[in-house]
C-alpha positions as CSV (number, residue, x, y, z in Angstrom):
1,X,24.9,2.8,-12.4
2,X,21.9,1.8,-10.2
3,X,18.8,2.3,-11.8
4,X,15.1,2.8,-10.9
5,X,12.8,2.2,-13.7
6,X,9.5,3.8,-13.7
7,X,6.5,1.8,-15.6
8,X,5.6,4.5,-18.5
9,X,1.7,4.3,-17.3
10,X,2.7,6.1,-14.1
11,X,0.5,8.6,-13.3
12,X,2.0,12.0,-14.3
13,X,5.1,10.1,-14.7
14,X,7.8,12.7,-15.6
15,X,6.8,14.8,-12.7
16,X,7.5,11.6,-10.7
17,X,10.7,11.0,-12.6
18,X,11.9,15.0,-11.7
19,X,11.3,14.6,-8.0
20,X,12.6,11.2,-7.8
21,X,15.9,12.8,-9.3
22,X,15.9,15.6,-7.1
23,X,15.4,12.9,-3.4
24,X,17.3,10.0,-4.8
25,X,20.7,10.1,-4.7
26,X,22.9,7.6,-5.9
27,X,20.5,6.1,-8.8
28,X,19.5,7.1,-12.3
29,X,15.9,7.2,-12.8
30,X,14.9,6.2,-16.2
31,X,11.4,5.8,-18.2
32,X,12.3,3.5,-20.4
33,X,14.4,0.1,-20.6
34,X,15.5,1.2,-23.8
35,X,18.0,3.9,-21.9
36,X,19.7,1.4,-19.3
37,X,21.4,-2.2,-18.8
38,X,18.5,-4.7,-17.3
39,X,21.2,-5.4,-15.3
40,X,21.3,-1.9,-13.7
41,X,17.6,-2.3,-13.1
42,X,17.2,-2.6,-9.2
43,X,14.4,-0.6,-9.0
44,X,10.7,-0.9,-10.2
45,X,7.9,1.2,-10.0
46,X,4.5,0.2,-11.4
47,X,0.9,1.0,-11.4
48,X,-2.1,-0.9,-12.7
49,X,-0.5,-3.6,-14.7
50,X,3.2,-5.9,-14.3
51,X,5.4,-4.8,-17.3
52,X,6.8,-8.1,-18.9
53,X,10.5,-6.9,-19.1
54,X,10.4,-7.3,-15.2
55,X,11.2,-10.6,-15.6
56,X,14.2,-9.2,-17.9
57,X,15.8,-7.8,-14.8
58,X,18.6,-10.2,-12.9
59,X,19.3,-7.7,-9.7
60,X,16.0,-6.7,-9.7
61,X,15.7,-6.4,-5.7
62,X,12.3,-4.1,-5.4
63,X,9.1,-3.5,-7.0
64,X,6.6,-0.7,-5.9
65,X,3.4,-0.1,-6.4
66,X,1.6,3.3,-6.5
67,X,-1.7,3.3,-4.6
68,X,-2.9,1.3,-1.7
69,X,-4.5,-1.9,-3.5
70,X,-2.2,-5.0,-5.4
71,X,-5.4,-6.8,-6.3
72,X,-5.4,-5.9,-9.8
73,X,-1.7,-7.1,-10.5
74,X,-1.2,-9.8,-7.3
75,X,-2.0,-13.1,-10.0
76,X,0.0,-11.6,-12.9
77,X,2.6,-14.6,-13.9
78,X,4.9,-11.7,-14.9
79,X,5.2,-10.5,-11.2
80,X,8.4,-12.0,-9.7
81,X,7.8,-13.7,-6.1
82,X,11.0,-13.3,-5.2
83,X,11.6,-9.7,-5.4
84,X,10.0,-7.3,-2.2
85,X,6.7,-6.0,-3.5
86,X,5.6,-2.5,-1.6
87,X,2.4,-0.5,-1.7
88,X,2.9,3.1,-1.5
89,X,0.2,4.3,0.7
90,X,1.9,7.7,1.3
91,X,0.9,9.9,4.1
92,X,-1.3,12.3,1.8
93,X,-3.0,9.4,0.3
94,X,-3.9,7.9,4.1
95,X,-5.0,11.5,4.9
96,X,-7.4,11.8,1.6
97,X,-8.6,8.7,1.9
98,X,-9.5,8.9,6.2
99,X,-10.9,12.8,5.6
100,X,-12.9,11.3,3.1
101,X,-14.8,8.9,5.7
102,X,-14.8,11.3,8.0
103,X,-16.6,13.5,5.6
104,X,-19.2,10.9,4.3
105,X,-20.1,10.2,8.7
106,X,-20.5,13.8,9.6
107,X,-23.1,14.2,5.9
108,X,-24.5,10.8,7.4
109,X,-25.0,12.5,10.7
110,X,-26.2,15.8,9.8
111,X,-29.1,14.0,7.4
112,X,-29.7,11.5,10.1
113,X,-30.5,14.6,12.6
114,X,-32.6,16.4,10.5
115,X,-30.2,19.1,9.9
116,X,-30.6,19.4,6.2
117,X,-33.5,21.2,4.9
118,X,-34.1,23.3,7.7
119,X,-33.8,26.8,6.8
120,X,-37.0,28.0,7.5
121,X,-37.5,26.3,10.5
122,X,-37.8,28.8,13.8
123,X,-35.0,29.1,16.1
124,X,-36.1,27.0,19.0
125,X,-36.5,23.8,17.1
126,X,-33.2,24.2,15.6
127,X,-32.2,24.5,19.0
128,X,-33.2,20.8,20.1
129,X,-31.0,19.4,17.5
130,X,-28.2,17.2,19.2
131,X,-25.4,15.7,17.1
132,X,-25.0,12.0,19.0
133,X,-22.1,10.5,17.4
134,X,-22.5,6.7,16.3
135,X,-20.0,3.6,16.9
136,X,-17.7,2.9,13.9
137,X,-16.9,-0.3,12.5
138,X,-13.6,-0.2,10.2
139,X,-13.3,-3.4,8.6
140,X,-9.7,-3.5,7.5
141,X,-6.7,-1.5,10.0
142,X,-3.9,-1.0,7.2
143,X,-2.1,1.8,6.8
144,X,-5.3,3.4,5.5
145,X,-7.5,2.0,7.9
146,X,-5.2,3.1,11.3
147,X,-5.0,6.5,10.7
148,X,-9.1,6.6,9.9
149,X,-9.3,5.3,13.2
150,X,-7.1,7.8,14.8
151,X,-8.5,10.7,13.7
152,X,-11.9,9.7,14.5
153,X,-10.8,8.7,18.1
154,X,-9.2,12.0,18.4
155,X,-13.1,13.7,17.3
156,X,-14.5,11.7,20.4
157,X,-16.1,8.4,18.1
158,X,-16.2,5.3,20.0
159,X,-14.5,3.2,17.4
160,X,-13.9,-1.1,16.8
161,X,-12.0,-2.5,13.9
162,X,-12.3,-6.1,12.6
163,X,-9.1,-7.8,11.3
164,X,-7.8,-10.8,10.0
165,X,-4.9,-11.8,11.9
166,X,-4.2,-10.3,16.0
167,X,-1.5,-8.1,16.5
168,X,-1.1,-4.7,18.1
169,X,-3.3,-1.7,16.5
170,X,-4.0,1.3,17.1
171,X,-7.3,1.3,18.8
172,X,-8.5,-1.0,21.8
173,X,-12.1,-2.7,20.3
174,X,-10.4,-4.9,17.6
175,X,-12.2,-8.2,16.5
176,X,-10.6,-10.4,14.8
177,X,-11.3,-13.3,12.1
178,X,-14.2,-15.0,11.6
179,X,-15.1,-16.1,15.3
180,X,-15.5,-12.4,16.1
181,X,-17.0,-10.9,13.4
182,X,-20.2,-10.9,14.4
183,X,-19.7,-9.1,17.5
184,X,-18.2,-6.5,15.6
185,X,-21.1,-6.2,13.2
186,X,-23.3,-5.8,16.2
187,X,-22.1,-2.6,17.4
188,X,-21.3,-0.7,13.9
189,X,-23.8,1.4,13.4
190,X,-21.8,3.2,10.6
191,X,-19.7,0.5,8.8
192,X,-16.3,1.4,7.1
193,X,-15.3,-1.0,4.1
194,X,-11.2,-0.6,3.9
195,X,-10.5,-3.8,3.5
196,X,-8.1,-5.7,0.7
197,X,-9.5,-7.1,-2.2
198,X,-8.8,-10.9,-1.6
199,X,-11.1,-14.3,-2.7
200,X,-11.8,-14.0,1.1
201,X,-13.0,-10.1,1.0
202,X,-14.7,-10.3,-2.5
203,X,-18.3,-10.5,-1.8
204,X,-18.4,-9.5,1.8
205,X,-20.8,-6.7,2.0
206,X,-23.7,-8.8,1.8
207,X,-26.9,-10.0,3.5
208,X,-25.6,-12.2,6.0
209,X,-23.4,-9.4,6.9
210,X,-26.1,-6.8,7.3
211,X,-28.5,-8.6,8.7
212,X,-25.8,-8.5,11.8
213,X,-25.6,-4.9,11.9
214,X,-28.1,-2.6,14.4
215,X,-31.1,-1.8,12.3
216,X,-30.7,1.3,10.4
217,X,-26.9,1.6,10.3
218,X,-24.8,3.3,7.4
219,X,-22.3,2.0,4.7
220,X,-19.2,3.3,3.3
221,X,-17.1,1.4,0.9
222,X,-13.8,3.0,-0.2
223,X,-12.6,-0.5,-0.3
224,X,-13.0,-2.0,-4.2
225,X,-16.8,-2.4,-5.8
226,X,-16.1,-6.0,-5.7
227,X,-16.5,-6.0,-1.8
228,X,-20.1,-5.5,-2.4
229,X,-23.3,-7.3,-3.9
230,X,-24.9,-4.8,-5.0
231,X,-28.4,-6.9,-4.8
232,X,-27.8,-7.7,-1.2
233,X,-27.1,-3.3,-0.8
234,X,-30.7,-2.4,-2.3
235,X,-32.6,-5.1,0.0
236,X,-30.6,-4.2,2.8
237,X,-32.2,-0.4,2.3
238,X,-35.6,-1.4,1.4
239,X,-35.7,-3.9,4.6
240,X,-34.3,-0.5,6.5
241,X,-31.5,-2.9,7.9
242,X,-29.2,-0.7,5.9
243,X,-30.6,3.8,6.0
244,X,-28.0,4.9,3.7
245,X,-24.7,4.0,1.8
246,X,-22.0,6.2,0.4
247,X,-20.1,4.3,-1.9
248,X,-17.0,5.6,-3.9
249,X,-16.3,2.3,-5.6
250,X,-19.0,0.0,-7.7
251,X,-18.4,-3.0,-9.6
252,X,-18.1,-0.6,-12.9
253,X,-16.6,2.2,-12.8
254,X,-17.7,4.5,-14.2
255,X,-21.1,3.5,-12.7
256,X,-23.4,3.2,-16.2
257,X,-25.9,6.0,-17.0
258,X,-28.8,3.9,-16.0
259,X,-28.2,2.2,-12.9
260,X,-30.0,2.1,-9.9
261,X,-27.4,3.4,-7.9
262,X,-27.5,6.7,-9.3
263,X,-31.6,7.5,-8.8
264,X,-31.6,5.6,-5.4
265,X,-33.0,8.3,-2.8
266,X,-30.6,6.4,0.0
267,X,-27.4,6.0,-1.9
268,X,-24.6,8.6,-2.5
269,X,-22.0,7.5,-5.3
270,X,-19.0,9.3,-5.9
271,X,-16.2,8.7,-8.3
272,X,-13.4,6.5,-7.0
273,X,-12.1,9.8,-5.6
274,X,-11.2,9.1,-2.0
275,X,-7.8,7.4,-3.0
276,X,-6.5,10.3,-5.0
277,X,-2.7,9.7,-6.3
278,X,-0.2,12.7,-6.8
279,X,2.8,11.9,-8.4
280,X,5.2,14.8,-6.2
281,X,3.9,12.9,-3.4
282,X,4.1,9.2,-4.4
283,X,7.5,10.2,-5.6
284,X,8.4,11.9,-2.2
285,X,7.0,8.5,-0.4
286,X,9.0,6.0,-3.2
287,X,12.0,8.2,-2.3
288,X,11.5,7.2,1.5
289,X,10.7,3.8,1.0
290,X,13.5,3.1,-1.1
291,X,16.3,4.2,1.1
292,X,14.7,2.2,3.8
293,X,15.2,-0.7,2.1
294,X,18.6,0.0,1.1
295,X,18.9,0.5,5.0
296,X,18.1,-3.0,5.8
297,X,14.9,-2.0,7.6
298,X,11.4,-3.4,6.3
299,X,8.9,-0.3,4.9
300,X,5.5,-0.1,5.6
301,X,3.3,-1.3,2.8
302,X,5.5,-4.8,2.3
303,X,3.2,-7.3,0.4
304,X,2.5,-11.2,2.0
305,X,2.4,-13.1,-1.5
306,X,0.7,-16.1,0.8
307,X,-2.4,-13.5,1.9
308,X,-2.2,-11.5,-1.6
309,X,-2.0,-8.1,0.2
């Protein structure tokens, strides 16, 4: 029978398993190679590392990956180039992720205004306060990335993205490659990181890049810590170039006891929580993505081995 066999290290992997049983029809859905024929295996579904029994698998036709990122497993020899590789960046992980931005620019906002701290202040000067909202840069327009953008169009943000390659998106201000990036830099006065981990990407939130920016703009990375130099980040605020950065990912993770990240007045540092995985709903998605496959149509989420994303 066709199989689906789901990589043991699966978050919350039998809660996985019981949904995919109960949205799959047609397939077995096993834990374990140990229970099935490689040869049943058409199926994969992995996480943070390639399993080495993939390559034990001759009608293996797909291989998904929970979560939005492929960096960590894109150069494993064990992952076959042949075979469809898919991210699944389901629709509650998009929404987390883009609410999660949103979130960190209103905080950035609010502080910016003087809003916080103001409890005892008298009614008429609370009264002058406007809320002015600032361009937003998104650097990266994914999955992730596009629906960010929507929903801070829909708020009333005047919003540019900057992307590698042209093709239609969903906003009108997109830049693209390197020819254009500094016009985009230029008028992102809060800058959104959601960009892949690639050797192109690693690195890019750096000096050259904030020096482009309007003086005093924002950072948030929920891209990968590697993005980032982290030397570049703390000149960047002490020049005031940079007035603040929220960062949920850093280099380590977790971030060490005694970094400077965690004392800085300027920086807010959460724990890789903006990309939250739930298994019922990484199921549901797999269950989706699968049967559009066997459909002969292309899922979102399809990996470019040339571009490693």
């Amino acid at each position: 029978m066709k199989t689906i066999l789901l990589h043991s290290e699966i978050s919350g992997v039998q809660k996985f398993q019981e949904v995919m049983k109960a949205q799959t029809v047609g397939f077995h859905i096993a834990l374990s190679l140990d229970e099935v024929a490689p040869e049943d295996v058409e199926v994969a579904i992995i996480w943070l590392s390639v399993p080495d029994y993939l390559q034990k698998l001759p009608n293996l036709k797909l291989v998904l990956v929970c979560g939005s990122g492929v960096d960590h497993i894109i150069h494993a020899t064990t992952l076959p180039r042949h075979v469809s590789l898919v991210r699944l960046v389901d629709p509650f992980l998009r929404n987390h992720v883009s609410d999660y931005v949103i979130q960190s620019i209103q905080n950035y906002i609010l502080s910016r205004e003087g809003y916080f701290g103001l409890e005892h202040a008298s009614h008429r000067a609370v009264d002058k306060i406007t809320f002015p909202k600032p361009t937003v840069g998104i650097m990266g327009l994914g999955l992730v990335g596009e629906a960010t953008a929507r929903k801070l169009l829909t708020m009333g943000f005047d919003v540019c993205g900057w992307v590698r390659t042209s093709r239609p998106r969903a906003l009108p201000q997109v830049y693209v490659g390197k020819a254009e990036l500094g016009d985009f830099l230029r008028k992102s006065e809060v800058l959104v990181c959601l960009l892949p981990l690639t050797h192109q990407t690693q690195g890019i939130l750096n000096c050259y890049l904030f020096d482009q920016l309007p003086n005093g703009s924002f950072l948030i990375n929920v891209g990968r810590g590697a993005h980032l130099n982290e030397a570049d980040l703390l000149s960047a605020l002490k020049s005031g170039r940079l007035s603040g950065a929220c960062l949920d990912v850093v280099e380590v993770e977790p971030l060490p006891d005694n970094h400077l990240f965690r004392s800085h007045p300027k920086i807010t540092v959460t724990p890789h929580v903006a990309g939250v995985l739930m298994p019922e709903q990484q199921a549901n998605y797999a269950a989706r993505v699968i049967a559009c496959y066997y459909r002969g149509e292309i899922p979102d989420g399809v990996v470019d081995f040339h571009v490693n994303y």
